[in-house]
C-alpha distance (Angstrom), angle and dihedral (degrees) to the residues before:
residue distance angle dihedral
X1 . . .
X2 3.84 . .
X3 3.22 120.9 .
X4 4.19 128.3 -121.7
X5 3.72 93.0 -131.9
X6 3.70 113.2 13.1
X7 3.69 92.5 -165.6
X8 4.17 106.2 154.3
X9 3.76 99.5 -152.0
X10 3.94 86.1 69.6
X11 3.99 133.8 81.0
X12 3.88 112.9 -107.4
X13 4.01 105.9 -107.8
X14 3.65 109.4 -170.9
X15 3.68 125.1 -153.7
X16 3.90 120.2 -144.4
X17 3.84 120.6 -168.5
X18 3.68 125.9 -133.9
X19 4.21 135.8 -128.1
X20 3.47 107.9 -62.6
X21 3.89 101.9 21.8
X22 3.75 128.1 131.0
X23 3.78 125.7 -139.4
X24 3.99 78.6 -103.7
X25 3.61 92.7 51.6
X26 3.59 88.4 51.1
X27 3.60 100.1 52.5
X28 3.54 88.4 44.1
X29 3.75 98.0 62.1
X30 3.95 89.0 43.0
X31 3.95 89.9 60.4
X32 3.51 92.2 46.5
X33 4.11 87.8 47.8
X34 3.93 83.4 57.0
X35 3.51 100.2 36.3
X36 4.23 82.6 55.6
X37 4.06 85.3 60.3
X38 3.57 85.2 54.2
X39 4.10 84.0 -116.0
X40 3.90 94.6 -48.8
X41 3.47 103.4 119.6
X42 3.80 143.9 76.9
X43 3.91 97.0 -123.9
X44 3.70 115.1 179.2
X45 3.49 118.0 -168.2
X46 4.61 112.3 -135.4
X47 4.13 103.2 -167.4
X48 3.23 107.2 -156.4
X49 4.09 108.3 -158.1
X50 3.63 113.9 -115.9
X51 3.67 123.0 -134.4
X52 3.52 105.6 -160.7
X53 4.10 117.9 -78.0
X54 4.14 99.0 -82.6
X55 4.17 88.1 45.7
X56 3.91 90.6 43.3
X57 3.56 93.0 53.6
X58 3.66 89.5 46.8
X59 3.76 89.1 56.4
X60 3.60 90.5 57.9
X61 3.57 102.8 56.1
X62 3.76 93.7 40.1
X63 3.85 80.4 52.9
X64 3.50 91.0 51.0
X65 3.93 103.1 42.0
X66 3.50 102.0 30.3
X67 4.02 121.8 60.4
X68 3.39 92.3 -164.5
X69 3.49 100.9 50.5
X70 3.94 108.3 126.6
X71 3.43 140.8 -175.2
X72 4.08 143.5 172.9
X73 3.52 85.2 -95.9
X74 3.66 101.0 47.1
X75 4.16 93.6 48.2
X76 3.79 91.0 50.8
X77 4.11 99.6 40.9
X78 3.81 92.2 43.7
X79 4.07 92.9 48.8
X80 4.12 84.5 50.4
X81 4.02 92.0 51.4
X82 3.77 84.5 48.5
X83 3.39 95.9 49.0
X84 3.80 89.2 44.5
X85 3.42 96.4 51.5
X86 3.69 102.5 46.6
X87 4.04 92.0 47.0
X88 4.19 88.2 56.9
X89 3.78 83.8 47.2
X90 3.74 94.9 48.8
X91 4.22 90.9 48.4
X92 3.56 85.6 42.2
X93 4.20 78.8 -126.8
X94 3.98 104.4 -179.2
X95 4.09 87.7 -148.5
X96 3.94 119.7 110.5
X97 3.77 131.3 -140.7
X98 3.93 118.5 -108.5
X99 3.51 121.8 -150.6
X100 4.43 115.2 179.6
X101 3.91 101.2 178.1
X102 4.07 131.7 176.4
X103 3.25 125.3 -137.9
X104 3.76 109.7 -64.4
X105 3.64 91.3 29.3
X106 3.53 90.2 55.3
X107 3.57 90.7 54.4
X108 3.56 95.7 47.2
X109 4.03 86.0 51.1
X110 3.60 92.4 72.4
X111 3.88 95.0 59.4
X112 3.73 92.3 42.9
X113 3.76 89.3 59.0
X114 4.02 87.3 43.8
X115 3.61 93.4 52.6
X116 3.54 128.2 91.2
């Protein structure tokens, strides 16, 4: 998950895709999030892999219902956050983590913060 501008001196803002959306899409949306912050921002865009509409949608209620509910996705994002987190910590870095996610994504965000 590289981020568009990788300046340090700002807060990581991730960027979660929703049901339906390509890797394109995704990347897309991200550059638009930065371009919105006139460039001022660390925006790092998180594809999520779609499965098709019906399997998508499936995702997000198993995401929503289900606390255990995992997925490639969900491992990966949720050991990033973690290792987000715990590196501000460790600097003792004031600066928050941002997360803007659509639909699916912000389904999916709930089990990545769950997991661990």
């Amino acid at each position: 998950m590289p981020s568009l501008n990788p300046d340090p001196k700002y807060a990581i803002h991730y960027y979660v895709n929703g049901i339906q959306n390509t890797l394109k899409d995704n990347l897309a949306g991200a550059r638009t999030l930065l371009k919105t912050y006139g460039g001022k921002a660390n925006i790092v865009p998180a594809y999520s892999t779609t499965f098709g509409k019906k399997d998508d949608l499936k995702s997000v209620y198993k995401s929503k219902n289900d606390p255990n509910y995992s997925t490639d996705f969900i491992r990966r994002f949720s050991r990033e956050l973690k290792f987000n987190i715990l590196s501000l910590e460790m600097l003792q870095d004031a600066r928050k983590i941002f997360i803007t996610g659509f639909s699916r994504g912000s389904a999916l965000l709930r089990n990545s913060l769950r997991a661990g």
